[in-house]
PyMOL Python script that loads the backbone (N, CA, C, O; Angstrom):
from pymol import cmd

cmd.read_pdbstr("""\
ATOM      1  N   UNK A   1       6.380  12.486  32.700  1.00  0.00           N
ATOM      2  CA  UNK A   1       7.582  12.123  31.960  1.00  0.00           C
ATOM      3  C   UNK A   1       8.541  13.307  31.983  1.00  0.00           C
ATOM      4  O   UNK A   1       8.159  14.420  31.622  1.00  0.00           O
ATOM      5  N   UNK A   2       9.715  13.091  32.381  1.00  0.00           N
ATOM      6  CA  UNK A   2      10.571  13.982  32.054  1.00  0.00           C
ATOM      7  C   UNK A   2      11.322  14.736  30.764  1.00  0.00           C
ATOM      8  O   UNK A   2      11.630  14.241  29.680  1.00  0.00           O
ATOM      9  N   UNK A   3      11.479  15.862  31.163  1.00  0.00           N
ATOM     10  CA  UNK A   3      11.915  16.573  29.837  1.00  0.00           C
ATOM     11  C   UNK A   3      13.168  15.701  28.977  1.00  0.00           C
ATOM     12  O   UNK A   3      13.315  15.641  27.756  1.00  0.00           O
ATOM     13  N   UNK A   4      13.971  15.081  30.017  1.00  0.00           N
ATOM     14  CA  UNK A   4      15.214  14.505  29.369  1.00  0.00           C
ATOM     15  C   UNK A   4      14.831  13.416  28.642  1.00  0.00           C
ATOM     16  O   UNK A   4      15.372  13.213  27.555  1.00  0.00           O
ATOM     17  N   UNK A   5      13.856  12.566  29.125  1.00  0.00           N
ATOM     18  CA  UNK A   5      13.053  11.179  28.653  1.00  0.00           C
ATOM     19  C   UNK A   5      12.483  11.335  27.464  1.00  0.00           C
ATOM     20  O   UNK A   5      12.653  10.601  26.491  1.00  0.00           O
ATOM     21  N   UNK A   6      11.746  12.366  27.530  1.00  0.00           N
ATOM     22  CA  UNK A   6      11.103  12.983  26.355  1.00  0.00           C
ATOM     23  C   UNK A   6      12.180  13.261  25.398  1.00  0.00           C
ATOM     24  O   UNK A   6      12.278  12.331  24.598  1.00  0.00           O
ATOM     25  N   UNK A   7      12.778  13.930  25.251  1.00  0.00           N
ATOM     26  CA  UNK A   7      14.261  14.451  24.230  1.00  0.00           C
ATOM     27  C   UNK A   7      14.703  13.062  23.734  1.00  0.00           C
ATOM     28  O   UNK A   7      14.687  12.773  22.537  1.00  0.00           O
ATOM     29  N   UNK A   8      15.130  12.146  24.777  1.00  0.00           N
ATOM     30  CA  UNK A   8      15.332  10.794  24.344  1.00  0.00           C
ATOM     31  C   UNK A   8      14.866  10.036  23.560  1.00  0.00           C
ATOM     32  O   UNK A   8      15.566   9.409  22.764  1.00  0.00           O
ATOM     33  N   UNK A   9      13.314   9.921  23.642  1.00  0.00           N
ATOM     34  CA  UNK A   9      12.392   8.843  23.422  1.00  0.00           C
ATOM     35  C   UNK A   9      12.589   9.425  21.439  1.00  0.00           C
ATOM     36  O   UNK A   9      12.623   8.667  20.470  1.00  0.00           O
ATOM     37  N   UNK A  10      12.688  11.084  21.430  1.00  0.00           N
ATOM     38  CA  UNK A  10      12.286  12.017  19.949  1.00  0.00           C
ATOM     39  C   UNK A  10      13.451  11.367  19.242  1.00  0.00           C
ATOM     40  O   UNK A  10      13.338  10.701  18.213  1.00  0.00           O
ATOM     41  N   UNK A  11      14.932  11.690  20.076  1.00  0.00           N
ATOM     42  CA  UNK A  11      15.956  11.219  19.469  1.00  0.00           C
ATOM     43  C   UNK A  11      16.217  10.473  18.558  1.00  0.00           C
ATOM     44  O   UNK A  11      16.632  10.720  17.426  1.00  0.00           O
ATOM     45  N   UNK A  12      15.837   9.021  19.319  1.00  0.00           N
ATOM     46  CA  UNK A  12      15.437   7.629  18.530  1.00  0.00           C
ATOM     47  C   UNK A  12      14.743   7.516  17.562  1.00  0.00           C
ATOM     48  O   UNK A  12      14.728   6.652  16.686  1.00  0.00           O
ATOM     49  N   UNK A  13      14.147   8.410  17.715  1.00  0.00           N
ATOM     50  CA  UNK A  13      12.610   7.938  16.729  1.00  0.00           C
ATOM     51  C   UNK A  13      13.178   8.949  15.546  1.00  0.00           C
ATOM     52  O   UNK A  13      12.909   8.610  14.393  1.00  0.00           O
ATOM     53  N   UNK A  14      13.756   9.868  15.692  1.00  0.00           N
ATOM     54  CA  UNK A  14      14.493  10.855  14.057  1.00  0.00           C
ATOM     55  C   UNK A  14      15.383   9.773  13.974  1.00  0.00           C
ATOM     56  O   UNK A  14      15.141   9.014  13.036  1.00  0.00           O
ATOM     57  N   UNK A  15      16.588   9.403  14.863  1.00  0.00           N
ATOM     58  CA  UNK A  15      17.499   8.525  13.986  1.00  0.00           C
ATOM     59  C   UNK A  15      17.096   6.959  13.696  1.00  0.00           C
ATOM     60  O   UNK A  15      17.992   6.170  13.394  1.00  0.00           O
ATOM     61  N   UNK A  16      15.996   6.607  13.775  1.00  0.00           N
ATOM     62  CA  UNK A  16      15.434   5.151  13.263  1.00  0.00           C
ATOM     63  C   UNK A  16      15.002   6.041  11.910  1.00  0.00           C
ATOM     64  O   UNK A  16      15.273   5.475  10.851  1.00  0.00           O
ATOM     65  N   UNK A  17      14.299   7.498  11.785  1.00  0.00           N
ATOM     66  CA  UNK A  17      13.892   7.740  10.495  1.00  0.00           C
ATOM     67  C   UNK A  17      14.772   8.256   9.387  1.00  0.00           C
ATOM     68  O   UNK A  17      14.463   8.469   8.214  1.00  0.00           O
ATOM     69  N   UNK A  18      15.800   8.396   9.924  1.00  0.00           N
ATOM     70  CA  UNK A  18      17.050   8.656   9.172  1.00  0.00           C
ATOM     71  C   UNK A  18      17.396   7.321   8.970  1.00  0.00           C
ATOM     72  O   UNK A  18      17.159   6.931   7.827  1.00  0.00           O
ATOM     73  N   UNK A  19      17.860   6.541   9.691  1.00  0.00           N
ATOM     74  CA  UNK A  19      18.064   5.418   8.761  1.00  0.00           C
ATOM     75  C   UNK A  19      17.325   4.856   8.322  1.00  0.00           C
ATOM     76  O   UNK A  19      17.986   3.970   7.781  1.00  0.00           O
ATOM     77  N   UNK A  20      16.067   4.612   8.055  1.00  0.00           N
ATOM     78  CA  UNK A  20      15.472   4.109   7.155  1.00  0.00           C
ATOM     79  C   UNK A  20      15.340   5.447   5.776  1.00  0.00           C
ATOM     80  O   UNK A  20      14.754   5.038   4.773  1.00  0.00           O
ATOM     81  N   UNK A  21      15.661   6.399   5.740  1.00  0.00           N
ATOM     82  CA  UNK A  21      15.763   7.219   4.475  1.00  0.00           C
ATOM     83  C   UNK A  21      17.026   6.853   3.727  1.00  0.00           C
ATOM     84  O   UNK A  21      17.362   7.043   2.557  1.00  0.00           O
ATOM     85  N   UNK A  22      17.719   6.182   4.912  1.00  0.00           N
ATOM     86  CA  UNK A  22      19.142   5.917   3.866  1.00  0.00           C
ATOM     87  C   UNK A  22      19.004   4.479   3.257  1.00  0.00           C
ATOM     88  O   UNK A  22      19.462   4.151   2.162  1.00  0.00           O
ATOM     89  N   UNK A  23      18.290   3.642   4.141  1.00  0.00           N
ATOM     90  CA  UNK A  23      17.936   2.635   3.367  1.00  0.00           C
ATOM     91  C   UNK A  23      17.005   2.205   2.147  1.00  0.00           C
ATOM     92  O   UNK A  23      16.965   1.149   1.517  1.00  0.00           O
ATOM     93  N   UNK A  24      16.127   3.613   2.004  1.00  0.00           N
ATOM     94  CA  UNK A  24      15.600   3.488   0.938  1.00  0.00           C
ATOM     95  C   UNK A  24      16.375   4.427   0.389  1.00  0.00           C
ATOM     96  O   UNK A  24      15.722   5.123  -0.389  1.00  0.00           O
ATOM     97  N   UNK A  25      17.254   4.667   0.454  1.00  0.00           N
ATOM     98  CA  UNK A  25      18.072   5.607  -0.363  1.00  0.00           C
ATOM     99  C   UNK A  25      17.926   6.768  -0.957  1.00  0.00           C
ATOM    100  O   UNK A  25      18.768   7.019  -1.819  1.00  0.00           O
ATOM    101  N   UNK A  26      17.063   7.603  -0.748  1.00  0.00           N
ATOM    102  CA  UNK A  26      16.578   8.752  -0.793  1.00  0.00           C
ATOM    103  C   UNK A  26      17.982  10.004  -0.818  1.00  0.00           C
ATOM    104  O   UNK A  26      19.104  10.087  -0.317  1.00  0.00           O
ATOM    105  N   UNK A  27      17.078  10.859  -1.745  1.00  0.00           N
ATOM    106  CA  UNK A  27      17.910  12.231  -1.678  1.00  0.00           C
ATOM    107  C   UNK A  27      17.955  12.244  -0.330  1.00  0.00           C
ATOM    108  O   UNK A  27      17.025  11.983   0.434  1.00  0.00           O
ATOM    109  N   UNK A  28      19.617  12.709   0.082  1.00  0.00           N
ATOM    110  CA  UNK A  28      19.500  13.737   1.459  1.00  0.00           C
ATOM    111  C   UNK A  28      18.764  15.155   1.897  1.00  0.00           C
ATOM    112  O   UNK A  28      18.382  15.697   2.934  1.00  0.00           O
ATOM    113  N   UNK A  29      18.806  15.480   0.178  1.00  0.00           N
ATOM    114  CA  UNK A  29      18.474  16.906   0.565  1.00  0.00           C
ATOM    115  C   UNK A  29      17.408  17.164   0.520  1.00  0.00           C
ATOM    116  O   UNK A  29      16.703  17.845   1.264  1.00  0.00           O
ATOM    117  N   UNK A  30      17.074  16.256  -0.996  1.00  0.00           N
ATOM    118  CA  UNK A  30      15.364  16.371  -0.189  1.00  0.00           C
ATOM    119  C   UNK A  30      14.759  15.921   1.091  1.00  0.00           C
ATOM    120  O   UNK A  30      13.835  16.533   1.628  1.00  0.00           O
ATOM    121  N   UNK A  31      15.388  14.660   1.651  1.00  0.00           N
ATOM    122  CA  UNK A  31      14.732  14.273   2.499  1.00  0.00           C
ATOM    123  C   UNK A  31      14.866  15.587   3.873  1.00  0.00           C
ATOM    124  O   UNK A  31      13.969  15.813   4.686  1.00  0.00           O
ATOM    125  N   UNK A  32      16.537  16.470   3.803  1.00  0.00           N
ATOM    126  CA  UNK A  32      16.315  18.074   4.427  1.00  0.00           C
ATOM    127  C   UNK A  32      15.299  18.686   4.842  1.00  0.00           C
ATOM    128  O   UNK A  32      14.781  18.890   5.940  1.00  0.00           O
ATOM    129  N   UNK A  33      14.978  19.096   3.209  1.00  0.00           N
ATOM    130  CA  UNK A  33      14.690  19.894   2.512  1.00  0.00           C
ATOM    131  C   UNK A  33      13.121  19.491   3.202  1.00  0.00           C
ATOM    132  O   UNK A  33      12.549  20.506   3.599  1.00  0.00           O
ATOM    133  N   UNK A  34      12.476  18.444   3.377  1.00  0.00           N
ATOM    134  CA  UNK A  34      10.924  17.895   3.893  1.00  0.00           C
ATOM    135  C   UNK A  34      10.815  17.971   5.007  1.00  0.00           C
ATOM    136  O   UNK A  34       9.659  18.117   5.405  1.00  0.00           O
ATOM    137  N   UNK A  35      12.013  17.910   6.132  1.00  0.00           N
ATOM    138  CA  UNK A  35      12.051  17.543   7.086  1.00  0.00           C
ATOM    139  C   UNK A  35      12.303  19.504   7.441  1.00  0.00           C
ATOM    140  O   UNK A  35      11.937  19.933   8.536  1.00  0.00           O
ATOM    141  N   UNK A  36      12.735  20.168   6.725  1.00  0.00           N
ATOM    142  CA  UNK A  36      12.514  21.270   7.819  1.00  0.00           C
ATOM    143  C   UNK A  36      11.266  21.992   7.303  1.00  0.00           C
ATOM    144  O   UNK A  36      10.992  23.121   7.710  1.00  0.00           O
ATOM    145  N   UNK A  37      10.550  21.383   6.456  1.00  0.00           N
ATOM    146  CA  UNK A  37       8.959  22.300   5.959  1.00  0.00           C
ATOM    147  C   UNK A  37       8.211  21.686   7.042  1.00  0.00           C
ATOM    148  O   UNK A  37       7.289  22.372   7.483  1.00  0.00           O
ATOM    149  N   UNK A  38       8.485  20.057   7.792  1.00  0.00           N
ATOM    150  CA  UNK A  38       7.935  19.675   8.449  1.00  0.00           C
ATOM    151  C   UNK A  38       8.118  20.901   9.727  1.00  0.00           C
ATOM    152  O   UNK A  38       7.221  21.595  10.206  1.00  0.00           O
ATOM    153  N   UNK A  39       9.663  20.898  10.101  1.00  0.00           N
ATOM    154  CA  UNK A  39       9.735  21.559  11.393  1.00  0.00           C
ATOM    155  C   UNK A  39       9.296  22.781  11.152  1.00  0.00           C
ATOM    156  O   UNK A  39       8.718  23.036  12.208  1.00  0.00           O
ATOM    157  N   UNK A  40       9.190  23.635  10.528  1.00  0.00           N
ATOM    158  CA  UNK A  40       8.546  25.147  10.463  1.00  0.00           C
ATOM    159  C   UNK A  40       6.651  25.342   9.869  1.00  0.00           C
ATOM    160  O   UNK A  40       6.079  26.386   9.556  1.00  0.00           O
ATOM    161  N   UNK A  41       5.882  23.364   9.907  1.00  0.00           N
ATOM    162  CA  UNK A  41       4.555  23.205   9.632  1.00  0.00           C
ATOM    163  C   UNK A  41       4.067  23.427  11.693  1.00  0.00           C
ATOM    164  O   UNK A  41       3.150  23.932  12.341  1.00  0.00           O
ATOM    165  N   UNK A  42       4.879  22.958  11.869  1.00  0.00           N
ATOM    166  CA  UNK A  42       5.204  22.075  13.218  1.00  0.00           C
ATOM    167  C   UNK A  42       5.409  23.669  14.177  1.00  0.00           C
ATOM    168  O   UNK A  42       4.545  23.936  15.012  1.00  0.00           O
ATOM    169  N   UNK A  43       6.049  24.190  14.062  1.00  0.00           N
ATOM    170  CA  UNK A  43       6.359  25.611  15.218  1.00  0.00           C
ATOM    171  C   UNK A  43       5.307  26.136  14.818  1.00  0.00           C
ATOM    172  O   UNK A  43       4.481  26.320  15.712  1.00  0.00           O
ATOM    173  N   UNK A  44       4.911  26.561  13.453  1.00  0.00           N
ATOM    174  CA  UNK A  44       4.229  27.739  13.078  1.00  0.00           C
ATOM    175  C   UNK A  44       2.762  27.276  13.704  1.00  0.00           C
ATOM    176  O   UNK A  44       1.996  28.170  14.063  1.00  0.00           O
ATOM    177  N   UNK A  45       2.369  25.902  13.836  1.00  0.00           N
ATOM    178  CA  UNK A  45       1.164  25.000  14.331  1.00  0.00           C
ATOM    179  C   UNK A  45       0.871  25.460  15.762  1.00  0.00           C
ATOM    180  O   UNK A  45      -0.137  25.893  16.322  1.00  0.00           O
ATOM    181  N   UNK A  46       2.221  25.188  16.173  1.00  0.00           N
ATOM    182  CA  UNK A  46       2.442  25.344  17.813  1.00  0.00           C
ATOM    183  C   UNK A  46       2.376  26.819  17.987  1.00  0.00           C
ATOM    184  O   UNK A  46       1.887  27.049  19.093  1.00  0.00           O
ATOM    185  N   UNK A  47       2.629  27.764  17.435  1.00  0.00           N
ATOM    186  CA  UNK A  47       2.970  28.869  18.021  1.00  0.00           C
ATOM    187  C   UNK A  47       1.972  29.929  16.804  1.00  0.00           C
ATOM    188  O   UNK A  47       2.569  30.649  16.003  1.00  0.00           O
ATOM    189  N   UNK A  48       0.543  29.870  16.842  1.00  0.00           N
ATOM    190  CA  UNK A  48      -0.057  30.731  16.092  1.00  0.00           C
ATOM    191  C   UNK A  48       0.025  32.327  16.242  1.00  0.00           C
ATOM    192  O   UNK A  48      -0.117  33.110  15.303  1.00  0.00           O
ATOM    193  N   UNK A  49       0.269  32.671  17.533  1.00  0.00           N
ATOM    194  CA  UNK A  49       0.403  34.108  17.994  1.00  0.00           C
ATOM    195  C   UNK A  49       1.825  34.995  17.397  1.00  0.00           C
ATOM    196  O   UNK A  49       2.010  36.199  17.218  1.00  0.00           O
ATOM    197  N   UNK A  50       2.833  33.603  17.160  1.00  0.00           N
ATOM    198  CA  UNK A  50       3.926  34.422  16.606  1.00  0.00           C
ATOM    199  C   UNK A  50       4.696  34.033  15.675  1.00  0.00           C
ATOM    200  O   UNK A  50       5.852  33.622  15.784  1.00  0.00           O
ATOM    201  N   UNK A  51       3.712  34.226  14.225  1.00  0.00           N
ATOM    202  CA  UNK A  51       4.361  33.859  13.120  1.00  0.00           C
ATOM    203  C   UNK A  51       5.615  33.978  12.439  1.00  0.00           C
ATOM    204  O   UNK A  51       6.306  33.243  11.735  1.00  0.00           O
ATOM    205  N   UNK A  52       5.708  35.624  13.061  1.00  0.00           N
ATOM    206  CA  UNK A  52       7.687  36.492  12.901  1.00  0.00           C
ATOM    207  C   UNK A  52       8.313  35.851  13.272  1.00  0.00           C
ATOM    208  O   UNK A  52       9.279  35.460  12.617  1.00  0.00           O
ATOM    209  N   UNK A  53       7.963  35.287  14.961  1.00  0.00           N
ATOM    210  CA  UNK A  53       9.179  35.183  15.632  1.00  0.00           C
ATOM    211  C   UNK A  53       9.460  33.437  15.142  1.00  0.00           C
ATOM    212  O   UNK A  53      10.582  33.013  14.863  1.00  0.00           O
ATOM    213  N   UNK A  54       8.306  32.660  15.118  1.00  0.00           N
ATOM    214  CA  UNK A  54       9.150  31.309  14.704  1.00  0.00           C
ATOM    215  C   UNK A  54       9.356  31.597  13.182  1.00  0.00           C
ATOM    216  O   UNK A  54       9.688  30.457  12.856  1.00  0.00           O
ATOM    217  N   UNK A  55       9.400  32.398  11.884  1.00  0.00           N
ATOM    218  CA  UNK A  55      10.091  32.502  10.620  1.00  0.00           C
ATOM    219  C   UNK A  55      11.283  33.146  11.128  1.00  0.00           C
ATOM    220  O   UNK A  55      12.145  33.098  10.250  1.00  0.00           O
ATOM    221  N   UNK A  56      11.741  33.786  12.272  1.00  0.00           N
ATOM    222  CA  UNK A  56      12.799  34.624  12.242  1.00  0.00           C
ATOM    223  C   UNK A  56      13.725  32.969  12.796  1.00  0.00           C
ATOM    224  O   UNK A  56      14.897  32.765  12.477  1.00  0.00           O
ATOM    225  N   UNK A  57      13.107  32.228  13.422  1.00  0.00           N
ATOM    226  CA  UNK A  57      14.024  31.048  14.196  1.00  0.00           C
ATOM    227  C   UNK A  57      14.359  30.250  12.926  1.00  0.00           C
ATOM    228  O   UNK A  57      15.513  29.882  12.704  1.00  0.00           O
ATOM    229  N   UNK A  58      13.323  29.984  12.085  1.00  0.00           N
ATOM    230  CA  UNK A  58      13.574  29.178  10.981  1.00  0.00           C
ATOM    231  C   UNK A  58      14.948  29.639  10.322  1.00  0.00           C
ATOM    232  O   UNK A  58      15.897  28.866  10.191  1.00  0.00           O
ATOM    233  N   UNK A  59      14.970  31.268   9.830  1.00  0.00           N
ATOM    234  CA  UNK A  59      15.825  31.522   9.185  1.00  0.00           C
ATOM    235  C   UNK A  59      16.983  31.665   9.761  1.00  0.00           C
ATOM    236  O   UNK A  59      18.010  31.688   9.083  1.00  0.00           O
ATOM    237  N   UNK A  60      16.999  31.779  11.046  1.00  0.00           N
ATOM    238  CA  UNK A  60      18.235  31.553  11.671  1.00  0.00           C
ATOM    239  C   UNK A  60      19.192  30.365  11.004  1.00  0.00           C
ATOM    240  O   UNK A  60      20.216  30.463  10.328  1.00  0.00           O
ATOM    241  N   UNK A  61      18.308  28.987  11.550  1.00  0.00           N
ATOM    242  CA  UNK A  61      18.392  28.034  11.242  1.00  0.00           C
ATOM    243  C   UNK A  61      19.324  27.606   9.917  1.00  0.00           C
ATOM    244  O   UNK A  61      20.462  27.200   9.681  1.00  0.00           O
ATOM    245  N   UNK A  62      17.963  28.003   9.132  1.00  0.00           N
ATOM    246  CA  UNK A  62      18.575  27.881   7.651  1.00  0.00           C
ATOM    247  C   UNK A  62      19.749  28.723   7.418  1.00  0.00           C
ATOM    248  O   UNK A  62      20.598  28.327   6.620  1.00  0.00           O
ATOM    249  N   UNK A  63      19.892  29.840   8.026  1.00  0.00           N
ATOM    250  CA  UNK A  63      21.637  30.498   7.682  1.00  0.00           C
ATOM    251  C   UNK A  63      22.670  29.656   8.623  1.00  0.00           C
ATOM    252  O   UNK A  63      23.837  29.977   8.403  1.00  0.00           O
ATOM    253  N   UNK A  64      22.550  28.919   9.355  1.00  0.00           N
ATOM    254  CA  UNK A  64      23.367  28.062  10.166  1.00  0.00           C
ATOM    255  C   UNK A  64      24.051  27.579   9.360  1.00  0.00           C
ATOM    256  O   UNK A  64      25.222  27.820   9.066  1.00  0.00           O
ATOM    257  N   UNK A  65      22.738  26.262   8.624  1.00  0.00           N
ATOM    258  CA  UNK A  65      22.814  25.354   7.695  1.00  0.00           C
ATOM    259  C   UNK A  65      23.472  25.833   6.294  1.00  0.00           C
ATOM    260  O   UNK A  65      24.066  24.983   5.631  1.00  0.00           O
ATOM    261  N   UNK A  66      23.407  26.854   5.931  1.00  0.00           N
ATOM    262  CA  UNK A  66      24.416  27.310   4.667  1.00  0.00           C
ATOM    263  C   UNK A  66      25.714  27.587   4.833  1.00  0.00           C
ATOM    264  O   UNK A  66      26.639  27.156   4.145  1.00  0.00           O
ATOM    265  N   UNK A  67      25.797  28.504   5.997  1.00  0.00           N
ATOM    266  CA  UNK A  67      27.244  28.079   6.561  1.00  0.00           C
ATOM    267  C   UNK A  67      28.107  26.955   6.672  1.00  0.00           C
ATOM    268  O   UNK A  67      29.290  26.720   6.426  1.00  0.00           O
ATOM    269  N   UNK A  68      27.209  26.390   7.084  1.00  0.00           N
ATOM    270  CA  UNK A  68      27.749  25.028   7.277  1.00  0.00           C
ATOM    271  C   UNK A  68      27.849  24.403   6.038  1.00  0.00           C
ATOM    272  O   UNK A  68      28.891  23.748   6.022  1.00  0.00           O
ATOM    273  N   UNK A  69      27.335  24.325   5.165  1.00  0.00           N
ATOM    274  CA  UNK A  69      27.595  23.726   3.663  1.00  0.00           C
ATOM    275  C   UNK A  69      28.600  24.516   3.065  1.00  0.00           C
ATOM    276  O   UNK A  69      29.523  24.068   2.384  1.00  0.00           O
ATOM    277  N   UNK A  70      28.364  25.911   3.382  1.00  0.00           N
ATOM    278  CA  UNK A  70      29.388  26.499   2.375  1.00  0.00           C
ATOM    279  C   UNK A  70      31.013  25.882   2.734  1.00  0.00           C
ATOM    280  O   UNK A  70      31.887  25.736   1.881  1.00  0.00           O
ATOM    281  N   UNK A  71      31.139  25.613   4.003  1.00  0.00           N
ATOM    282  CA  UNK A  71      32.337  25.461   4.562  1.00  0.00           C
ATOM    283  C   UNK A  71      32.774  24.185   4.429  1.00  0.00           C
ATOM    284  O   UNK A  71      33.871  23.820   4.851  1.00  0.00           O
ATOM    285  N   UNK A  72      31.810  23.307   3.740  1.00  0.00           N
ATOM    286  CA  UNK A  72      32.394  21.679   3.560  1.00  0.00           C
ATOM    287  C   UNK A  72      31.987  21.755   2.235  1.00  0.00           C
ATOM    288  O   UNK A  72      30.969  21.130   1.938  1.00  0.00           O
ATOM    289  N   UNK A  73      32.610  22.439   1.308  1.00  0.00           N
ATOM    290  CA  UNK A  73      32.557  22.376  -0.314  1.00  0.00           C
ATOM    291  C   UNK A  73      33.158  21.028  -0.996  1.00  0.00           C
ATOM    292  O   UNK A  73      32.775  20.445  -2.011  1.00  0.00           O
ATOM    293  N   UNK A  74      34.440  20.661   0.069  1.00  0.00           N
ATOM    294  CA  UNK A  74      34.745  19.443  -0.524  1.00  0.00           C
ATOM    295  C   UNK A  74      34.524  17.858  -0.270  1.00  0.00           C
ATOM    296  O   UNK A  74      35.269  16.970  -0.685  1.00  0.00           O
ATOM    297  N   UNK A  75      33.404  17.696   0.461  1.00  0.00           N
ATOM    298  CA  UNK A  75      32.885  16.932   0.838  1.00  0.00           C
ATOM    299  C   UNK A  75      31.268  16.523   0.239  1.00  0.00           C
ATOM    300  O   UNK A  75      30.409  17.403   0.293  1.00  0.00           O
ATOM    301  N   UNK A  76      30.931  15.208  -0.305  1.00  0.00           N
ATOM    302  CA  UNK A  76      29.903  15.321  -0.957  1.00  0.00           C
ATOM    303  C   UNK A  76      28.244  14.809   0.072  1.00  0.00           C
ATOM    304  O   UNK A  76      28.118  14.223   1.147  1.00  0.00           O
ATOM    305  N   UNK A  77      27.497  15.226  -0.648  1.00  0.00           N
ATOM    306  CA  UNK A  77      26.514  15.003   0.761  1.00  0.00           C
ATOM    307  C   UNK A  77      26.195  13.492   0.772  1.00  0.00           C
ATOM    308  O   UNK A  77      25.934  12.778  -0.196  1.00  0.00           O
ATOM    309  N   UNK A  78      26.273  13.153   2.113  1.00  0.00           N
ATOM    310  CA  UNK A  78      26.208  11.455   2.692  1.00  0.00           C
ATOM    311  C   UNK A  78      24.920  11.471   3.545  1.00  0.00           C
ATOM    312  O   UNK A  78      24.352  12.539   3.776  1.00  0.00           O
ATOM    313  N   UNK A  79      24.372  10.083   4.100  1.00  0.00           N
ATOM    314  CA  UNK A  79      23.409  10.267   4.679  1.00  0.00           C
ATOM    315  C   UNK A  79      23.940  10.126   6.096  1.00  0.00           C
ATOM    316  O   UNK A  79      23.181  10.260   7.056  1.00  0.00           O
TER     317      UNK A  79
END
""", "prot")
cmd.dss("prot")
cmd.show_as("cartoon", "prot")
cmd.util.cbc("prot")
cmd.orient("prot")
């Protein structure tokens, strides 16, 4: 299977689970907030030899993501 197929097939399958979080109507942020303990259960799983380096990716991450909130203050969170 190809790498692009693969990326594809993941795609779908987060945005079928996103919309069904909006259909049960769930916090966004928690549902976030679960979904990146998942992704950093998930690297740190995959990558036992380098615990630094995937917490240093996480926190990348997460300073992305504050940026990015800080900068849409007037906008309220949607799913």
């Amino acid at each position: 299977m190809s790498r692009s197929s693969e990326t594809n097939k993941v795609a779908h399958i987060i945005n079928d689970a996103m919309e069904a979080f909006a259909e049960k109507k769930l916090d966004p942020d928690m549902v976030s907030f679960l979904l990146m303990c998942t992704a950093l259960s998930m690297a740190l799983r995959n990558n036992p030899e380098s615990p630094c380096t995937v917490t240093q990716m996480m926190a990348s991450a997460m300073e992305a993501a504050v940026i990015s909130v800080m900068s849409d203050d007037e906008e309220e969170t949607q799913h």
